[in-house]
PDB file with SEQRES, HELIX, SHEET and CRYST1 records, atoms N, CA, C and O in Angstrom:
SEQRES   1 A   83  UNK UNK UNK UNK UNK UNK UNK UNK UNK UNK UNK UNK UNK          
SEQRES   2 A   83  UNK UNK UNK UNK UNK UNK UNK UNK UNK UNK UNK UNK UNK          
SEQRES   3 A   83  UNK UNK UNK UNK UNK UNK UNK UNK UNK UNK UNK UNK UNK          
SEQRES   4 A   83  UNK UNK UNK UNK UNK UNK UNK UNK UNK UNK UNK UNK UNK          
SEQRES   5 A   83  UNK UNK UNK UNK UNK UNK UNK UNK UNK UNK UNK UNK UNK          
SEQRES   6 A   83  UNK UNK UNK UNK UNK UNK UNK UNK UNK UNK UNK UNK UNK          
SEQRES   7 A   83  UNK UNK UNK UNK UNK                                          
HELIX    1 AA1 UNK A    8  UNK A   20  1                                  13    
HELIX    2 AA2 UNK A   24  UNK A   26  5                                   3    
HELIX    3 AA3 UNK A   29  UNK A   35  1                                   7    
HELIX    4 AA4 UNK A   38  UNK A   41  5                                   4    
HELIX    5 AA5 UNK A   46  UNK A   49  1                                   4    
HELIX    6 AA6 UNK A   59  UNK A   62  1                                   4    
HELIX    7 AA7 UNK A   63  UNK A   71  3                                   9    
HELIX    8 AA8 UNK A   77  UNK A   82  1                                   6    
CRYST1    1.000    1.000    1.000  90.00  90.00  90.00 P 1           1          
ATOM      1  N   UNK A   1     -28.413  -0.464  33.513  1.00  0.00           N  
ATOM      2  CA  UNK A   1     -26.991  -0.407  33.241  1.00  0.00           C  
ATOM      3  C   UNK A   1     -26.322   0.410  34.350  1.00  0.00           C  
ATOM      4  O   UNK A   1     -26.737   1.521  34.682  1.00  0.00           O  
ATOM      5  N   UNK A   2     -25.268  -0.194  34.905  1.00  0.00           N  
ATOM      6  CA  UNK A   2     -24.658   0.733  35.837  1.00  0.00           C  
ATOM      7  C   UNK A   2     -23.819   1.999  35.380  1.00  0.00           C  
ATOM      8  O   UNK A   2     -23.191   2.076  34.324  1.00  0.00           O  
ATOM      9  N   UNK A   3     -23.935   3.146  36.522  1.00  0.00           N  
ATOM     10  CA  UNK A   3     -23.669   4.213  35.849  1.00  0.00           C  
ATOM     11  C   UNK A   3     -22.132   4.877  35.535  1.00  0.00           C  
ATOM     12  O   UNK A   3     -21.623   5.966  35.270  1.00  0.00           O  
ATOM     13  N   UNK A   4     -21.703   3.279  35.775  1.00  0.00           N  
ATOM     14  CA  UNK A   4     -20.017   3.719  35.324  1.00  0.00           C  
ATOM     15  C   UNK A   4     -19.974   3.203  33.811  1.00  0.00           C  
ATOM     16  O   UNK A   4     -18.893   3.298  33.230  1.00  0.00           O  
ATOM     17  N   UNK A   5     -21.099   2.648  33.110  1.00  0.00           N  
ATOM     18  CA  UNK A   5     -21.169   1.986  31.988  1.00  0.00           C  
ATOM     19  C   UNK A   5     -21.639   2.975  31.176  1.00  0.00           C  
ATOM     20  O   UNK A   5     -21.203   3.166  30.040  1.00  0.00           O  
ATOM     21  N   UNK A   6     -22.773   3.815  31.850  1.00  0.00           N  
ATOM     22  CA  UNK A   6     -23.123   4.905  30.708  1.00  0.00           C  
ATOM     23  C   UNK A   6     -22.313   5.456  29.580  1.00  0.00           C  
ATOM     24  O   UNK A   6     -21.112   5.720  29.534  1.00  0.00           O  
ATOM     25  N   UNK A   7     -23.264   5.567  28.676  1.00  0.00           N  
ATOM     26  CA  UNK A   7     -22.575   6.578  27.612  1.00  0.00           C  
ATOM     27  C   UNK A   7     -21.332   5.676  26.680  1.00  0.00           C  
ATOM     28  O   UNK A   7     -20.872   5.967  25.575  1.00  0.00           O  
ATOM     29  N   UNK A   8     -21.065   4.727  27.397  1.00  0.00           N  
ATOM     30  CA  UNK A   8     -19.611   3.852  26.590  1.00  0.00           C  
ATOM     31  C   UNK A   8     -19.887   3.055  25.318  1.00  0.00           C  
ATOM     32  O   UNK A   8     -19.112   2.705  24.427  1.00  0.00           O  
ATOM     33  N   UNK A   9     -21.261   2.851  25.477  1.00  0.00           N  
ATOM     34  CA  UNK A   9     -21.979   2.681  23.684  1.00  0.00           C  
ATOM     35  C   UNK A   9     -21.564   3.872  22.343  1.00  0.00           C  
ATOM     36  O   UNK A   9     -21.349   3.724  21.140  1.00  0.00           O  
ATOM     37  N   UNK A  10     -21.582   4.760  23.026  1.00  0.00           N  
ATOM     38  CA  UNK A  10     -21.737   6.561  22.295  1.00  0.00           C  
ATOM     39  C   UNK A  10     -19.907   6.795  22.249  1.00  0.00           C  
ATOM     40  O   UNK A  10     -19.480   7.446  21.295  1.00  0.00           O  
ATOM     41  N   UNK A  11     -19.046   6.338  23.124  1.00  0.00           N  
ATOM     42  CA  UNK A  11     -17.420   6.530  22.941  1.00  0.00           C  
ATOM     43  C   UNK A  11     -17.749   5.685  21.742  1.00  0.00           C  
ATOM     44  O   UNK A  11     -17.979   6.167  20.633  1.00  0.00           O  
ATOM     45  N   UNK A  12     -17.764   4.080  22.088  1.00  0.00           N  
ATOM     46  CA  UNK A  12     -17.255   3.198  20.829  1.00  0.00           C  
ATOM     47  C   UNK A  12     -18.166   3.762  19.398  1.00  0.00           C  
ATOM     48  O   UNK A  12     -17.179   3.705  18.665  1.00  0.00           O  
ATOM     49  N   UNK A  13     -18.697   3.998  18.946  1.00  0.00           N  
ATOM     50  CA  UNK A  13     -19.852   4.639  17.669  1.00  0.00           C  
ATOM     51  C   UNK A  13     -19.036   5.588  17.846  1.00  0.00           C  
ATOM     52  O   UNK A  13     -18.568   5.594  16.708  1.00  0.00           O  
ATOM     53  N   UNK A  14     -18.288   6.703  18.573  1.00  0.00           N  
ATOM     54  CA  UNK A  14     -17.896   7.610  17.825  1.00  0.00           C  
ATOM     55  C   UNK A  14     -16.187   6.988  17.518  1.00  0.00           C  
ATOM     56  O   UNK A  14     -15.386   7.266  16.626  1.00  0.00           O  
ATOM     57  N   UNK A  15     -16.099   6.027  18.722  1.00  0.00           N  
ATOM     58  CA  UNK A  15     -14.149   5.855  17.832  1.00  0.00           C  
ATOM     59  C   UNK A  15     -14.619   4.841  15.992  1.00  0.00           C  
ATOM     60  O   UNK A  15     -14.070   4.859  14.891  1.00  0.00           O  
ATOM     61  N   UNK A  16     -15.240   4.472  16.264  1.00  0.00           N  
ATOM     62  CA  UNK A  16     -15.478   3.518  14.706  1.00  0.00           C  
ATOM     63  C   UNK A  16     -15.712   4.755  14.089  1.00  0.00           C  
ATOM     64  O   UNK A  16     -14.639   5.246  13.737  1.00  0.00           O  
ATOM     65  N   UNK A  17     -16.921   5.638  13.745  1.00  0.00           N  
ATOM     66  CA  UNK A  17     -16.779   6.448  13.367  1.00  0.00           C  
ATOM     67  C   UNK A  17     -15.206   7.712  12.904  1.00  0.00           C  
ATOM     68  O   UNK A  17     -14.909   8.358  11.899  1.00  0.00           O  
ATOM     69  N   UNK A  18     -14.694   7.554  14.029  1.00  0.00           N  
ATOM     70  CA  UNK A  18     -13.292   8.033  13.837  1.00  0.00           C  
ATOM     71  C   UNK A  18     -12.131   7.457  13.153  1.00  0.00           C  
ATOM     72  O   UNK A  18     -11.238   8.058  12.556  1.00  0.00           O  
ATOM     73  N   UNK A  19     -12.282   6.218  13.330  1.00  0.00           N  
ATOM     74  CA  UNK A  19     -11.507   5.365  12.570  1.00  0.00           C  
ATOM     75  C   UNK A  19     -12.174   4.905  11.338  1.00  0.00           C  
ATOM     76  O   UNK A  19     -11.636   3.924  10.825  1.00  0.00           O  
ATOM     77  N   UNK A  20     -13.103   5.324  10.803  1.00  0.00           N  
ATOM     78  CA  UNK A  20     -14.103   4.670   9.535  1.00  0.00           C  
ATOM     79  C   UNK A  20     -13.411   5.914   8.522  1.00  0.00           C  
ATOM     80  O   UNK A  20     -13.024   5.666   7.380  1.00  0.00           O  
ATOM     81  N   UNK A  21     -13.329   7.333   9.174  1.00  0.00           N  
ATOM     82  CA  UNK A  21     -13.227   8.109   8.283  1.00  0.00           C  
ATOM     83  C   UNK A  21     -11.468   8.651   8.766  1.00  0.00           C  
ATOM     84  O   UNK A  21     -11.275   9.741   8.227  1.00  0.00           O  
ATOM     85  N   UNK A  22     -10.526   8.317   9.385  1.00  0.00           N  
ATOM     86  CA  UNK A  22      -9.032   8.797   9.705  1.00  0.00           C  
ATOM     87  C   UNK A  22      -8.168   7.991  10.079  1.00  0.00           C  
ATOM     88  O   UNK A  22      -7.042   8.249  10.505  1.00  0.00           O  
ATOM     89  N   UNK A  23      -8.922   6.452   9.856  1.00  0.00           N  
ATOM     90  CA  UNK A  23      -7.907   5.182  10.638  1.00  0.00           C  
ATOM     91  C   UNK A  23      -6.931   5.097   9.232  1.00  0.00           C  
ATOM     92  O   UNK A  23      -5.850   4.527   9.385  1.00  0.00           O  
ATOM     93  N   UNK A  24      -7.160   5.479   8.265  1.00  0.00           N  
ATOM     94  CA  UNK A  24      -6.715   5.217   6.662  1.00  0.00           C  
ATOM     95  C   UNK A  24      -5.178   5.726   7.011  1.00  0.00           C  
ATOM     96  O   UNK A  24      -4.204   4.975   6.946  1.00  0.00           O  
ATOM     97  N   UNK A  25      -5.137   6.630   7.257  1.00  0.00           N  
ATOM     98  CA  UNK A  25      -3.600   7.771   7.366  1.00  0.00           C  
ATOM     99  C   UNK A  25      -2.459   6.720   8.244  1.00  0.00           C  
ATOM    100  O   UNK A  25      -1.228   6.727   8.223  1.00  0.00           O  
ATOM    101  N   UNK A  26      -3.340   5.917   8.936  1.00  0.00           N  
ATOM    102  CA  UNK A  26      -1.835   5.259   9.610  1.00  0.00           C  
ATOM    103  C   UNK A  26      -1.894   3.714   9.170  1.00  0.00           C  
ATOM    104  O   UNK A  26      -1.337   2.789   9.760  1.00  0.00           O  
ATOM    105  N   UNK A  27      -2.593   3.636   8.145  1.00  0.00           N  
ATOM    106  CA  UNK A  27      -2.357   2.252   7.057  1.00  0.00           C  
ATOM    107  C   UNK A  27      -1.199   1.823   5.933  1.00  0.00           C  
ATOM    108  O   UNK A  27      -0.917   2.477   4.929  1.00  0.00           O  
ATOM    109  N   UNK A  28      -0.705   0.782   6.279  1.00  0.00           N  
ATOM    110  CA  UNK A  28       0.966   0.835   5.679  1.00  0.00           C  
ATOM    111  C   UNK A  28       0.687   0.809   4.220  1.00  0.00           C  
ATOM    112  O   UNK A  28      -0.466   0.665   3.814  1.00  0.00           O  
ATOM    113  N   UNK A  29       1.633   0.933   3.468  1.00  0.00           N  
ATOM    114  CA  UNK A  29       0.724   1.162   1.916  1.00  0.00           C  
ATOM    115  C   UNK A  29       0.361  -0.179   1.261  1.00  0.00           C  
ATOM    116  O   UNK A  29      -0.431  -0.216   0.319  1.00  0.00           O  
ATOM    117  N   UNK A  30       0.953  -1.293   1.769  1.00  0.00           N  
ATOM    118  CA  UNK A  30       0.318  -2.460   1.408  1.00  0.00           C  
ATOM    119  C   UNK A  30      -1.090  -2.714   1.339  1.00  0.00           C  
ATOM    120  O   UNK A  30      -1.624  -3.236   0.361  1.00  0.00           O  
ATOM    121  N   UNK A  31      -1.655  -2.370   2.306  1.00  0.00           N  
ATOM    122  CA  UNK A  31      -3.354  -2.385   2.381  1.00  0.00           C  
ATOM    123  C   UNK A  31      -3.673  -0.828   2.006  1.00  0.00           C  
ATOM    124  O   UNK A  31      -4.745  -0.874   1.402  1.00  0.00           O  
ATOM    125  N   UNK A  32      -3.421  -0.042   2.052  1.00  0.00           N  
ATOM    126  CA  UNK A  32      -4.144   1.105   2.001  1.00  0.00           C  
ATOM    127  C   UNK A  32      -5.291   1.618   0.736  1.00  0.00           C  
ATOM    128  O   UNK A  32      -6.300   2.319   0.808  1.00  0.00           O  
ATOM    129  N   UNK A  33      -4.501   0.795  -0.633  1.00  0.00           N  
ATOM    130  CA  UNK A  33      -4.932   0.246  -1.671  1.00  0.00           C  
ATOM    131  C   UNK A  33      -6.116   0.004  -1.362  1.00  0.00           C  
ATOM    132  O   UNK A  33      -7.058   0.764  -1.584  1.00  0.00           O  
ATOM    133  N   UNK A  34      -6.205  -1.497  -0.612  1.00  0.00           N  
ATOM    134  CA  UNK A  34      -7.365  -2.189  -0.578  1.00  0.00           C  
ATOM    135  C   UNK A  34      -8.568  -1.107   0.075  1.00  0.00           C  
ATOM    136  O   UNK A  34      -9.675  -0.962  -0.444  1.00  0.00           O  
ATOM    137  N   UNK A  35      -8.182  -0.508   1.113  1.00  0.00           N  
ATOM    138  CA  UNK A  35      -9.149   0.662   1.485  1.00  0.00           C  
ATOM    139  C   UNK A  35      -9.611   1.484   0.793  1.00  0.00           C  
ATOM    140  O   UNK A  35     -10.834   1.616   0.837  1.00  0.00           O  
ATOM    141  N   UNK A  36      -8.949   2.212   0.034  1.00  0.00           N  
ATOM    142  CA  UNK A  36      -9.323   2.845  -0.980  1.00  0.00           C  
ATOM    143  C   UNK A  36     -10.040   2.052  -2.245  1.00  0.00           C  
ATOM    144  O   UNK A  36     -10.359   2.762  -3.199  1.00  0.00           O  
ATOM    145  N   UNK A  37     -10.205   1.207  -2.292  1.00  0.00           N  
ATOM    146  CA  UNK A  37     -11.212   0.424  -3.323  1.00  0.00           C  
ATOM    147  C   UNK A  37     -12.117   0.673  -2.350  1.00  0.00           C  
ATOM    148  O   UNK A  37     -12.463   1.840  -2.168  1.00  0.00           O  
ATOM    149  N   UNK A  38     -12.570  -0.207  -1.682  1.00  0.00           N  
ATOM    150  CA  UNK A  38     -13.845  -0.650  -0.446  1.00  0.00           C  
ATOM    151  C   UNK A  38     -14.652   1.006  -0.079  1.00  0.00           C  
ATOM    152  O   UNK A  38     -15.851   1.234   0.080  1.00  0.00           O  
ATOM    153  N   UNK A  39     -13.221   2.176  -0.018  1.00  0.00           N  
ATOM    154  CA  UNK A  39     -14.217   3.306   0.971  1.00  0.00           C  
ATOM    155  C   UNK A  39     -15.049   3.655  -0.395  1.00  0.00           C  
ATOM    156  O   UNK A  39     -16.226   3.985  -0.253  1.00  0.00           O  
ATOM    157  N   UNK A  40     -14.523   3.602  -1.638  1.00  0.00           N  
ATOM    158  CA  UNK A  40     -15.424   4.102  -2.933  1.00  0.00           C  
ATOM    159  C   UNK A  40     -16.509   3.250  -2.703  1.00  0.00           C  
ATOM    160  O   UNK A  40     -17.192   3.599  -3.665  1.00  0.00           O  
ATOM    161  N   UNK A  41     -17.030   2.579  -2.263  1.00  0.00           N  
ATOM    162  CA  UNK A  41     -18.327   1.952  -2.473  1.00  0.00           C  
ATOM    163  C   UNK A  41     -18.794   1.704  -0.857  1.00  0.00           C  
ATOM    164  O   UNK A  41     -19.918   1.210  -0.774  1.00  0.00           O  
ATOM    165  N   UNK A  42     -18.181   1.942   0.324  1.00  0.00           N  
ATOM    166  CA  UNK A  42     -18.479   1.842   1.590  1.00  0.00           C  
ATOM    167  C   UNK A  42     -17.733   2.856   2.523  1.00  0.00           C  
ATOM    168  O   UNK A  42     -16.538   2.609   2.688  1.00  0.00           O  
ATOM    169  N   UNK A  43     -18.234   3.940   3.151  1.00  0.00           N  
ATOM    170  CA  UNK A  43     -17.377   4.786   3.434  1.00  0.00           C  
ATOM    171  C   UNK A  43     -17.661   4.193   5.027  1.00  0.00           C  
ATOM    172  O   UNK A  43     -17.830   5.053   5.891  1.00  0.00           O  
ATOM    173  N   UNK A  44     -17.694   3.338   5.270  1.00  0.00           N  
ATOM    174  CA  UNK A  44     -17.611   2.985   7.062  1.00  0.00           C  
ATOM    175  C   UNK A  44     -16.497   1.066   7.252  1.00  0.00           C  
ATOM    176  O   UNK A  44     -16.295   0.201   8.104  1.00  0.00           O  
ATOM    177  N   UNK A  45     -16.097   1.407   5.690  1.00  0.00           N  
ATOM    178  CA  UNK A  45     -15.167  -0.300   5.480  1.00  0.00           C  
ATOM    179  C   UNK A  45     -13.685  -0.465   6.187  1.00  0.00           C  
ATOM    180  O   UNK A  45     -12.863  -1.381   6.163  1.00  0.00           O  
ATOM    181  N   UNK A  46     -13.706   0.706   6.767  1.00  0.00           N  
ATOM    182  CA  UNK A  46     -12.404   0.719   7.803  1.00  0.00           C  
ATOM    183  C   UNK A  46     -12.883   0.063   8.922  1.00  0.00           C  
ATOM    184  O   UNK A  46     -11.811  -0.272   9.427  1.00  0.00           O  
ATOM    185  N   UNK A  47     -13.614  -0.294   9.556  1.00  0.00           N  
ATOM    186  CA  UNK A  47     -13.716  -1.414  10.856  1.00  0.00           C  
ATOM    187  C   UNK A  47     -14.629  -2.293  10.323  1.00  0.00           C  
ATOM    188  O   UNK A  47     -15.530  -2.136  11.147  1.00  0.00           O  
ATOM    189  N   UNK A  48     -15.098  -3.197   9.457  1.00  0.00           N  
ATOM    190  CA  UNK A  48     -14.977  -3.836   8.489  1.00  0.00           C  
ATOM    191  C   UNK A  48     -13.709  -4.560   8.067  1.00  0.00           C  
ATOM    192  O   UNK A  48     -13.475  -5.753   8.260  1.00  0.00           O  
ATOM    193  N   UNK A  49     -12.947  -3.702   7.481  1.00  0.00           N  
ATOM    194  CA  UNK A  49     -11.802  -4.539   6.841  1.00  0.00           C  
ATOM    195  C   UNK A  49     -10.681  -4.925   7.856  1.00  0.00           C  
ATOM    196  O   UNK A  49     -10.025  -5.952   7.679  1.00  0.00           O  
ATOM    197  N   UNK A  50     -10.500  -4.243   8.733  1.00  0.00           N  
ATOM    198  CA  UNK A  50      -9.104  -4.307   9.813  1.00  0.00           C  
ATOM    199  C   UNK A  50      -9.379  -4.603  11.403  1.00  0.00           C  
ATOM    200  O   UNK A  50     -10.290  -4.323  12.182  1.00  0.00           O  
ATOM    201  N   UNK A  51      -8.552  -5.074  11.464  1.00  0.00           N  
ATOM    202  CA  UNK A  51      -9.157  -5.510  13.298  1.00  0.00           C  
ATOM    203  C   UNK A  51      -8.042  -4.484  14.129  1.00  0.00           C  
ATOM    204  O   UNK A  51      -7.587  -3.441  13.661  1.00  0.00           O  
ATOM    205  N   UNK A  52      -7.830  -4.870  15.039  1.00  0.00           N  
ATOM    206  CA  UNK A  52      -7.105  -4.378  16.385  1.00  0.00           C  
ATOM    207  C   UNK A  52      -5.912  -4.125  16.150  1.00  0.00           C  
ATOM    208  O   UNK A  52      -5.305  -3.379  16.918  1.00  0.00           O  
ATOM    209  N   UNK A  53      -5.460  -4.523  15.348  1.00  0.00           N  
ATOM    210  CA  UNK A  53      -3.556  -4.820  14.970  1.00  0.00           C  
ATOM    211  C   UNK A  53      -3.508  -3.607  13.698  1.00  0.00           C  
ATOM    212  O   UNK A  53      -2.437  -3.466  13.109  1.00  0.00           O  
ATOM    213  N   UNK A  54      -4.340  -3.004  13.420  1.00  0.00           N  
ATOM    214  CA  UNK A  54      -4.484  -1.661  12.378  1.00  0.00           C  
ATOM    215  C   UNK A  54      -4.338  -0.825  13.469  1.00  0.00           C  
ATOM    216  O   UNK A  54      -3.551   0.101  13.272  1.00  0.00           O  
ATOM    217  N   UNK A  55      -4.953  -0.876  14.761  1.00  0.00           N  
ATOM    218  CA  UNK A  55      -4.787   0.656  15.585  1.00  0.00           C  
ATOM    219  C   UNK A  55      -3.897   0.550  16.317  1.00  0.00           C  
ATOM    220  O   UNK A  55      -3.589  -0.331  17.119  1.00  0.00           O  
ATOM    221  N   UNK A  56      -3.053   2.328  15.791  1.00  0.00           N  
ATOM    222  CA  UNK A  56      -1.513   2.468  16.751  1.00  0.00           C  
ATOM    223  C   UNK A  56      -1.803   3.242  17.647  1.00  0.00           C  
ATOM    224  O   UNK A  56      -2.824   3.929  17.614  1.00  0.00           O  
ATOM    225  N   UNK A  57      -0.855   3.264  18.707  1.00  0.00           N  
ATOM    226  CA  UNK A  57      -1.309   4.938  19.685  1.00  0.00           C  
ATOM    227  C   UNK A  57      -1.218   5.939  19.218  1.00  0.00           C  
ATOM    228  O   UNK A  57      -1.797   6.889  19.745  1.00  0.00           O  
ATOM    229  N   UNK A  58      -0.558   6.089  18.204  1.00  0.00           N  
ATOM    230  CA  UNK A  58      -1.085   7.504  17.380  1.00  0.00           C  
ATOM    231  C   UNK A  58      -2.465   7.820  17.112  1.00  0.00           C  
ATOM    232  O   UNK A  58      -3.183   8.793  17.342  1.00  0.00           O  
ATOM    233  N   UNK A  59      -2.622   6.655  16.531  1.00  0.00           N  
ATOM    234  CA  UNK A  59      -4.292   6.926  16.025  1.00  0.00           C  
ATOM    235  C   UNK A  59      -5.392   7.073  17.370  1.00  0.00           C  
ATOM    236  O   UNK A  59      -6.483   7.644  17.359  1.00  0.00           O  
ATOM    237  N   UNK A  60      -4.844   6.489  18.314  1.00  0.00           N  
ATOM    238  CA  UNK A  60      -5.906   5.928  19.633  1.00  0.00           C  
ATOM    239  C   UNK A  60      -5.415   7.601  20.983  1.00  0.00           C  
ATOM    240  O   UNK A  60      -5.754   7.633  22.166  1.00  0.00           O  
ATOM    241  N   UNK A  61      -4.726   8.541  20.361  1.00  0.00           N  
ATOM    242  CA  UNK A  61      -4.408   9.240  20.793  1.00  0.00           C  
ATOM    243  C   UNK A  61      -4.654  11.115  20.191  1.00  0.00           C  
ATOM    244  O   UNK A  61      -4.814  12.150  20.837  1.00  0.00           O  
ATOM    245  N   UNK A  62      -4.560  10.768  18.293  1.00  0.00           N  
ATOM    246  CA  UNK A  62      -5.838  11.651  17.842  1.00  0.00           C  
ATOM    247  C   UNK A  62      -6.929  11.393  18.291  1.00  0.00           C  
ATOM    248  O   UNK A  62      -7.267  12.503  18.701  1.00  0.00           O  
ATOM    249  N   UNK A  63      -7.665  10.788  18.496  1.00  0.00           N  
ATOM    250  CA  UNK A  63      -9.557  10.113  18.682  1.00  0.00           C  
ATOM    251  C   UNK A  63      -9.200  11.166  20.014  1.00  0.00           C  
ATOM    252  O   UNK A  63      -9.891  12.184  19.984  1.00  0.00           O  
ATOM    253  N   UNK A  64      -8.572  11.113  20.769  1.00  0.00           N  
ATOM    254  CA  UNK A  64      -8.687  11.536  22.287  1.00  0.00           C  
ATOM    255  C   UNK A  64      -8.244  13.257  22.445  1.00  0.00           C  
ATOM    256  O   UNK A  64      -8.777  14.145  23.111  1.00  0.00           O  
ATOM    257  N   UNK A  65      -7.384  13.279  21.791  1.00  0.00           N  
ATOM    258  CA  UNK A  65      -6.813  14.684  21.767  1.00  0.00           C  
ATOM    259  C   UNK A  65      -7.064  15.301  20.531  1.00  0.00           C  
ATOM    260  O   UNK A  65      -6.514  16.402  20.490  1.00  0.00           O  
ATOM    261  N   UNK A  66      -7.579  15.066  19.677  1.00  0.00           N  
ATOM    262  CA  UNK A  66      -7.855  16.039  18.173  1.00  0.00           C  
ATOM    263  C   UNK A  66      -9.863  15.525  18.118  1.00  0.00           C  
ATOM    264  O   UNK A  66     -10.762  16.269  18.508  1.00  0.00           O  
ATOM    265  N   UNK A  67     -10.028  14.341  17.627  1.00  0.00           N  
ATOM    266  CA  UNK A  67     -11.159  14.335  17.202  1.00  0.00           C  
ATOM    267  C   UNK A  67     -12.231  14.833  18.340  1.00  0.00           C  
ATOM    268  O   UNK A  67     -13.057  15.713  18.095  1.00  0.00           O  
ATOM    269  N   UNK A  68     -12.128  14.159  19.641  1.00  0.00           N  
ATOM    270  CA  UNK A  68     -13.457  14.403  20.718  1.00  0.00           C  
ATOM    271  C   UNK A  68     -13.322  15.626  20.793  1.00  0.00           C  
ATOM    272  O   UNK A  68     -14.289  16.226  20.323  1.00  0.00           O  
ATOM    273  N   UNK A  69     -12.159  16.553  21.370  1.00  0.00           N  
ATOM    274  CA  UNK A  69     -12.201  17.622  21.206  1.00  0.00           C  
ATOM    275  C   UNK A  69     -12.434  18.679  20.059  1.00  0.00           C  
ATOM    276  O   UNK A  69     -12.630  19.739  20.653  1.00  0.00           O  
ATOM    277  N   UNK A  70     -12.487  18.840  19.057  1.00  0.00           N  
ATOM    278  CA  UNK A  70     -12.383  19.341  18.046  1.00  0.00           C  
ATOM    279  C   UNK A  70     -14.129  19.282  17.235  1.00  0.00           C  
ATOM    280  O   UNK A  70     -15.051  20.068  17.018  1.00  0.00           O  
ATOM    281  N   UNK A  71     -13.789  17.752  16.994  1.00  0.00           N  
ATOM    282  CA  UNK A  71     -14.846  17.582  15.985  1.00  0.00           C  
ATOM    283  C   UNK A  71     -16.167  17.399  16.754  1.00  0.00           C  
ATOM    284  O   UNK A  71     -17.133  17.659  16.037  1.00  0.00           O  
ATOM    285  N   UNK A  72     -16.542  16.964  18.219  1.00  0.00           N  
ATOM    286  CA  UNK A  72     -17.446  16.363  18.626  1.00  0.00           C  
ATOM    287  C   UNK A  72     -17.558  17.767  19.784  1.00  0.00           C  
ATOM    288  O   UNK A  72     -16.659  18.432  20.299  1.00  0.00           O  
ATOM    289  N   UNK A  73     -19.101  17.857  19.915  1.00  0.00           N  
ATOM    290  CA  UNK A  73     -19.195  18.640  20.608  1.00  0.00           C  
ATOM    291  C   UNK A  73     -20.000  17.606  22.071  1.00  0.00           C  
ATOM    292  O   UNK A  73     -20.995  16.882  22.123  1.00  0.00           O  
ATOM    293  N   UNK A  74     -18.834  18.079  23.203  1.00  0.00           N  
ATOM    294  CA  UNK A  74     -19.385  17.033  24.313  1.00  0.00           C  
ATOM    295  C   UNK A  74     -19.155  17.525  25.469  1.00  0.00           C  
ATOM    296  O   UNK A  74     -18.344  18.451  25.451  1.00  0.00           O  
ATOM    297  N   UNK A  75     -19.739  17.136  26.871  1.00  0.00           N  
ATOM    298  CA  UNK A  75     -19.670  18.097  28.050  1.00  0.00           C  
ATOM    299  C   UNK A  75     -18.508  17.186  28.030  1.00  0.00           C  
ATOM    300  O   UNK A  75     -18.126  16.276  27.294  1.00  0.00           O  
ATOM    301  N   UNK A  76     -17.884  18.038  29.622  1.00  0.00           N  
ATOM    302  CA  UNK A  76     -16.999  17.486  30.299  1.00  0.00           C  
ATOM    303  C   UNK A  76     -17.059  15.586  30.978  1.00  0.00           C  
ATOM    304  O   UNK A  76     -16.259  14.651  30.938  1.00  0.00           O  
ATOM    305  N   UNK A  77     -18.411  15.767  31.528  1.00  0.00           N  
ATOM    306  CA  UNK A  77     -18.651  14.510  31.813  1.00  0.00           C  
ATOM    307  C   UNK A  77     -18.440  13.337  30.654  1.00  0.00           C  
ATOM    308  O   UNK A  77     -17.913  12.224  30.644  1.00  0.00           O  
ATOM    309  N   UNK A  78     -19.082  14.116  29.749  1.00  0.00           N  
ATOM    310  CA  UNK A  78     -18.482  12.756  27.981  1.00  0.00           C  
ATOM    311  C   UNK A  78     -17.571  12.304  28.002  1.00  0.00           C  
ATOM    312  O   UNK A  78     -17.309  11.135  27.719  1.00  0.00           O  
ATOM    313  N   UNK A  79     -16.475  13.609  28.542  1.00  0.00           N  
ATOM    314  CA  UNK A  79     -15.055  13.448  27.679  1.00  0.00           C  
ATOM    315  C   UNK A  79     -14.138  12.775  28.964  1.00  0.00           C  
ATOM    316  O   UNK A  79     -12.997  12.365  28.754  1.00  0.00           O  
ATOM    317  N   UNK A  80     -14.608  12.727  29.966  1.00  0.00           N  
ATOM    318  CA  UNK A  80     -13.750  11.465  30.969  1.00  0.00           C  
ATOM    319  C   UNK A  80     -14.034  10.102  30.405  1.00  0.00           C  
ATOM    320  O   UNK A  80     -13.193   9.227  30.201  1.00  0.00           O  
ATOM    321  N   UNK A  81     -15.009  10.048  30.235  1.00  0.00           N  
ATOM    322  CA  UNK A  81     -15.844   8.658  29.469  1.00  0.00           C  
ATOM    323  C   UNK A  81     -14.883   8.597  28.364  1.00  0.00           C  
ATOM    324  O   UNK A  81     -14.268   7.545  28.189  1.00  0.00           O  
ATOM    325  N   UNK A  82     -14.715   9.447  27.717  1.00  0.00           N  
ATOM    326  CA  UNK A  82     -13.781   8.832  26.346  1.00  0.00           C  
ATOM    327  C   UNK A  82     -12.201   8.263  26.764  1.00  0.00           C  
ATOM    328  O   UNK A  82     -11.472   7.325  26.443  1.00  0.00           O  
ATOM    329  N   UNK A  83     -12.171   9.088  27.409  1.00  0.00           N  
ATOM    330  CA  UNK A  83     -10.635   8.789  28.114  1.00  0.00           C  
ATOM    331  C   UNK A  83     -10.602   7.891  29.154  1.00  0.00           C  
ATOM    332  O   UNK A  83      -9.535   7.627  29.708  1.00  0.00           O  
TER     333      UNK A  83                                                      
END                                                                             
C-alpha cells in the first residue's frame, strides 16, 4: 500500500465509529425515532441506517476538531491523516 494511503483504513473505523455513537444529534426528528429503536438493539445502526446525505459539516467538523482530538489518543502524524 502506498504510504500516502496508510493508516486511512483506521480514519474511516474511527469516523463510523464517531458517527455510530454522535451522528444521532444532527438527525432531523423525523428519523431520529427510527434510530433510537435500531441503537436499542444495535449500537453501531447509525451507518447502517443513513448514507451520505445524514452527514453535515457540523458533524464532519466535530469528528475533526472535538472527537480525534479529545477522545482518541493519536500522534501528530494520525491527525494530518484525519484531516
Amino acid at each position: 500500500m502506498p504510504r500516502t494511503y496508510r493508516d486511512y483504513d483506521k480514519v474511516i473505523v474511527l469516523f463510523k465509529d464517531y458517527l455510530n455513537h454522535y451522528g444521532y444529534q444532527y438527525l432531523d426528528s423525523d428519523v431520529e425515532e427510527k434510530f433510537d429503536e435500531q441503537f436499542e438493539e444495535d449500537e453501531n445502526c447509525f451507518t447502517k441506517l443513513f448514507g451520505q446525505d445524514k452527514l453535515t459539516p457540523t458533524a464532519a467538523g466535530e469528528f475533526l476538531d472535538y472527537f480525534v482530538i479529545h477522545k482518541v489518543i493519536v500522534d501528530a502524524e494520525f491527525m494530518k491523516k484525519c484531516v
